[in-house]
C-alpha positions in Angstrom: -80.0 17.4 -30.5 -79.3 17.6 -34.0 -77.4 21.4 -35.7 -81.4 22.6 -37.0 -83.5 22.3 -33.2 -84.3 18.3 -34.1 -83.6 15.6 -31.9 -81.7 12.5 -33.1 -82.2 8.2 -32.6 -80.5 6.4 -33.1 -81.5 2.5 -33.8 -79.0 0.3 -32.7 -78.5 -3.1 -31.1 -82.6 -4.0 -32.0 -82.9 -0.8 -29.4 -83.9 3.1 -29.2 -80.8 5.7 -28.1 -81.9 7.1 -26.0 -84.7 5.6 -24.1 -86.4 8.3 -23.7 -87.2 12.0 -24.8 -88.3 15.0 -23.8 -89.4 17.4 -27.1 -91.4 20.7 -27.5 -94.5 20.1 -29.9 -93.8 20.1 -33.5 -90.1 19.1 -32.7 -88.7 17.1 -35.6 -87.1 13.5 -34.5 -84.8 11.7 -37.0 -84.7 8.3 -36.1 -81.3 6.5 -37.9 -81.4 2.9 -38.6 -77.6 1.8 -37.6 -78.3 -1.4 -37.2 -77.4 -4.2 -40.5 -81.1 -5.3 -40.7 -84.5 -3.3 -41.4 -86.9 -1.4 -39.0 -90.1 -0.4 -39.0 -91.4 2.5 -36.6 -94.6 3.8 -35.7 -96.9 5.7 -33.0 -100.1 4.3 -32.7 -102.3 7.3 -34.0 -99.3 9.4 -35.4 -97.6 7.8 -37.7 -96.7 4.3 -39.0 -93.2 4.3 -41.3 -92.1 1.7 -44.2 -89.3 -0.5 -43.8 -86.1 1.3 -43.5 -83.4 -0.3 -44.8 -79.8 0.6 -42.6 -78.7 3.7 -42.9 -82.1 5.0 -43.8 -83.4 8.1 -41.6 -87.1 9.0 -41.0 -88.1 12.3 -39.8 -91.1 12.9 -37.8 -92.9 15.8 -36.2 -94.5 15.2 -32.6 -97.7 17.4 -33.3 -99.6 17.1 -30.1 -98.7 17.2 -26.2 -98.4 13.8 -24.5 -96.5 10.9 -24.0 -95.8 8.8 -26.8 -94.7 4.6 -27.3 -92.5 4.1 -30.4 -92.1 1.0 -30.8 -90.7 -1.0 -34.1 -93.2 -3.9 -35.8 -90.3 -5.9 -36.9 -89.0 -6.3 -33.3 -91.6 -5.9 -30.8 -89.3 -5.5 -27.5 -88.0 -2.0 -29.0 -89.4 0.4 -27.5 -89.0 4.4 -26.7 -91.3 7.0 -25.0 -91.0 10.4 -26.6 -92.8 13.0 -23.9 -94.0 16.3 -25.8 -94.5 19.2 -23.9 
């Protein structure tokens, strides 16, 4: 969990860390590229990011209960499940 209440991650290896997450609705989830190549995440229905570049963060907000796939276009076996409570 990151210092503000968000959750952190991490990209690495073409994989999520961790696997899977557990949040409260409207969390905020920085995902951080550490891998040397691009990624591109998205949730089908809640959001759908532009390439980022290593190093690059995006932060997203989880604004509805459920359980959620994030997945990367760029390497289709990554994948995460982010449950919102």
């Amino acid at each position: 969990m990151a210092a503000d209440g968000g959750h952190l991650v991490a990209q690495k290896g073409r994989a999520f860390h961790p696997l899977e997450l557990t949040i409260a609705r409207n969390d905020s989830v920085t995902f951080t590229n550490e891998d040397s190549f691009i990624h591109q995440i998205y949730v089908d229905g809640l959001f759908d990011s532009e390439e980022k570049a290593p190093g690059e963060n995006l932060n997203e907000t989880f604004p509805r209960a459920g359980t959620f796939a994030v997945r990367c276009h760029i390497h289709p076996t990554m994948r995460m499940t982010v449950t919102v409570k």
